[in-house]
N, C-alpha and C positions, 0 to 999 in steps of 0.2 A: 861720499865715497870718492876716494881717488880717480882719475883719470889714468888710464895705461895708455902711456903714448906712443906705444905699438903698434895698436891697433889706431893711432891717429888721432885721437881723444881731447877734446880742448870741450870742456864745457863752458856756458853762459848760467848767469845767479841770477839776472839782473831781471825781478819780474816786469818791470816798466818794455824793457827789452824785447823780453820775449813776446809780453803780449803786441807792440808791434809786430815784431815777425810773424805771430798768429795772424793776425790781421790783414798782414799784406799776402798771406797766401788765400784768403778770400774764403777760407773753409768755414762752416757753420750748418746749419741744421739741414740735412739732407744729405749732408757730407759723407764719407766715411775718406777716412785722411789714412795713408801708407805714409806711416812714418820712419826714416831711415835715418836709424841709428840714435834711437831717443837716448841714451844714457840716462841719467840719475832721471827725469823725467821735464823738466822743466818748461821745455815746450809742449809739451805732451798735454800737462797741463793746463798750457794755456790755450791751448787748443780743444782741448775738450770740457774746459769755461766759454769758447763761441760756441757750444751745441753740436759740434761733430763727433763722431765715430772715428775712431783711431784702433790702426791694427797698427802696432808696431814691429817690427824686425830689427831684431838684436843681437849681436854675435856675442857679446861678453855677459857670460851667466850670472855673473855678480849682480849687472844690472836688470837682468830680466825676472832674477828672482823678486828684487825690493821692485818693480817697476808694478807684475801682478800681486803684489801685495800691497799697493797703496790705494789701486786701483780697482780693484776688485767689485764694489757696488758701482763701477761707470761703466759705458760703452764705449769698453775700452778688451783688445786681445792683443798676445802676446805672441810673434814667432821667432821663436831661437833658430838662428843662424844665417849665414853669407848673403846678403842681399842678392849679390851676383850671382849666384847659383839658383834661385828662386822665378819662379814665376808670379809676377806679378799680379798680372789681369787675374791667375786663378786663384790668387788667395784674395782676392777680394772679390769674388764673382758672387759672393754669399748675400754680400750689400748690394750688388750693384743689380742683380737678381731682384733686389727688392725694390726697385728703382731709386739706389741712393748715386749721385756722383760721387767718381772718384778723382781725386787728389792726390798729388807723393810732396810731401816735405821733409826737410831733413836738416840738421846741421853737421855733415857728409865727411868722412876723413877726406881731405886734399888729395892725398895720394893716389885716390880713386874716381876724382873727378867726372876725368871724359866718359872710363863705362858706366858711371852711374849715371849721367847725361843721357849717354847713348839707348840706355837701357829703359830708363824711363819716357824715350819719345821714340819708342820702337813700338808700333801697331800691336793690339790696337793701345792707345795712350788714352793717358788720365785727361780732365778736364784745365789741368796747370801741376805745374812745377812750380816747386820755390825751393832752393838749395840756398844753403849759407857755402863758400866757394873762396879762393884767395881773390884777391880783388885784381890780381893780374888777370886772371882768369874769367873772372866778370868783363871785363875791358875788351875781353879780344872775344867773347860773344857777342859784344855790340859794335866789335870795329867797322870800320866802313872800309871798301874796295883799296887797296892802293898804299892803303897805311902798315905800320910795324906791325900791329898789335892782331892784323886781317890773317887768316889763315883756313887750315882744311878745320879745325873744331869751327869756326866762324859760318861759313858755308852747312857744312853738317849738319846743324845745328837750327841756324836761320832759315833752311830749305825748308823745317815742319814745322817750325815753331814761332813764334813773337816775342822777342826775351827784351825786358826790362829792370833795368837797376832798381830795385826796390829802395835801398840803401846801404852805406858804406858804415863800417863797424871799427873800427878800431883794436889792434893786437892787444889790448890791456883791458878789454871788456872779458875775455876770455880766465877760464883757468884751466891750467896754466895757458900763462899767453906764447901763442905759436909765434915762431919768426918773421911773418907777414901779418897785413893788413886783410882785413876780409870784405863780401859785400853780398849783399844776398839780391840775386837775383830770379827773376816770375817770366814764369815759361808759358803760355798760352798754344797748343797745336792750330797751325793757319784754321780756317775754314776752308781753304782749298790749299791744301799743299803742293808744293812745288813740282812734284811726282806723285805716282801713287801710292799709296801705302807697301805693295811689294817692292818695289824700287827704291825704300830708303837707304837699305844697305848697300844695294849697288853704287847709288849718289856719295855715299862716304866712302867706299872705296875709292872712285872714279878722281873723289876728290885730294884723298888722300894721296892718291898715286902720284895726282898732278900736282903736289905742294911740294913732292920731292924734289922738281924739277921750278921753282916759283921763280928763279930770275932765267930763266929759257925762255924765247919765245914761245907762244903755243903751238908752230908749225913742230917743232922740234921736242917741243913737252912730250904732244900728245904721241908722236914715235915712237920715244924710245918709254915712255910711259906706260906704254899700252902695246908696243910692238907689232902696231900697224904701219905702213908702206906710206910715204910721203905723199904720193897721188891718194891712200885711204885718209892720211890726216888732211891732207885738204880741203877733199869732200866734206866728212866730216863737219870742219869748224865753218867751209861753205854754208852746209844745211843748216847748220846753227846760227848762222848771221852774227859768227865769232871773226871779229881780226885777226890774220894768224902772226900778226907781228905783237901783236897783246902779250903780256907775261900773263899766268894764272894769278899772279896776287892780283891782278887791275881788274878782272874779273868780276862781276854781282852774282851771288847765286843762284840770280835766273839763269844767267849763260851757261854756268857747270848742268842746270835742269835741260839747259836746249840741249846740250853737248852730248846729256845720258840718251836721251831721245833720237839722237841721230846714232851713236856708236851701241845703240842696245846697252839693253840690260845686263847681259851674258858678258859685255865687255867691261861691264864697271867695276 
């Protein structure tokens, strides 16, 4: 079946490939896998050759119809439409009721990367992630403080999570092959995250706000960032045992953590 690359669509044939991919997202018996965006089904597949349970979410009816039609004697379910609009945790609450883990894997349009990130490590969250993603995009989840590639997705992201390059793919494994290189990487939620689970969205905000300002010092970020009074940002990045000669990209994401901590949640 053709690819609509509309909707973002670049498939993988490659079963040696795929079942890698299966693999590195660590799903298997006891599993039930939210899969985003199975297309013709390939990982799906191979995913449910390790023993997992796969519910997949699918926007294009093409693929959903052949996807429960191949499928049909496996533990294997089908939901048509918008990842993004869907609740997660409820549509798998069925398995996970039954004490199965859950998992989200996907090989993800690009275009929608960050809310599908965001989405997927938003409480309560799966036991891992593993997104197939551009490989620019891989890079600057695992950048370190100070570099090009560091940013507010960088922080965001590493505040709940553990992310690790599984591996890097090349644009011609793909059909059709997209204009970038790809890289899938494996999201683990901390054991103790950065913040509390209510606080994540404020932490991405907070972060956000302050990346608009990343070559400012933080005395002056966090002003006109947040529209607190010079004497409040000092306190502030005081309580935080933040420099306030620091820019935010020099920043670790425990600091952005100490920073929510002292300016409230209600300010992130």
């Amino acid at each position: 079946m053709r690819a609509n690359t509309r909707l973002g669509q670049h498939f993988l044939d490659d079963p040696a490939l795929l079942e890698r991919i299966a693999a590195a997202s660590e799903a298997g018996p006891g599993d039930v896998v939210l899969e985003i965006g199975p297309g013709p089904g390939g990982l799906t597949r191979a995913l449910l050759a390790r023993g997992a349970t796969v519910v997949a979410i699918e926007k294009d009816r093409r693929m959903g119809a052949e996807l429960v039609r191949r499928h049909a004697d496996a533990p294997f379910a089908l939901i048509e439409g918008d990842a993004l609009e869907l609740d997660w945790a409820a549509i798998v609450r069925p398995w996970t009721e039954l004490g199965l883990r859950w998992r989200v894997v996907g090989n993800i349009p690009y275009y929608i990367t960050s809310p599908l990130l965001e989405q997927a490590l938003t409480p309560p969250m799966p036991s891992s992630v593993t997104y197939l993603v551009q490989e620019e995009v891989a890079n600057r989840l695992v950048a370190a403080p100070g570099t090009s590639a560091y940013g507010a997705l960088t922080v965001g992201i590493s505040g709940v999570a553990d992310v690790t390059i599984a591996m890097r793919i090349g644009r011609g494994a793909f059909r059709p092959p997209p204009k970038v290189d790809s890289a899938l990487v494996h999201l683990v939620p901390r054991e103790v995250p950065l913040v509390p689970p209510s606080d994540v969205a404020a932490l991405r905000r907070l972060v956000v706000s302050l990346f608009s300002y990343r070559r400012k010092r933080m005395q002056r970020a966090l002003r006109e960032a947040r529209g607190v009074s010079a004497e409040g940002a000092g306190e502030a990045l005081l309580a935080a045992g933040i420099d306030p000669d620091l820019r935010p990209e020099a920043l670790a994401p425990e600091d952005f953590a100490r920073l929510l901590a002292a300016v409230g949640p209600e300010a992130g």
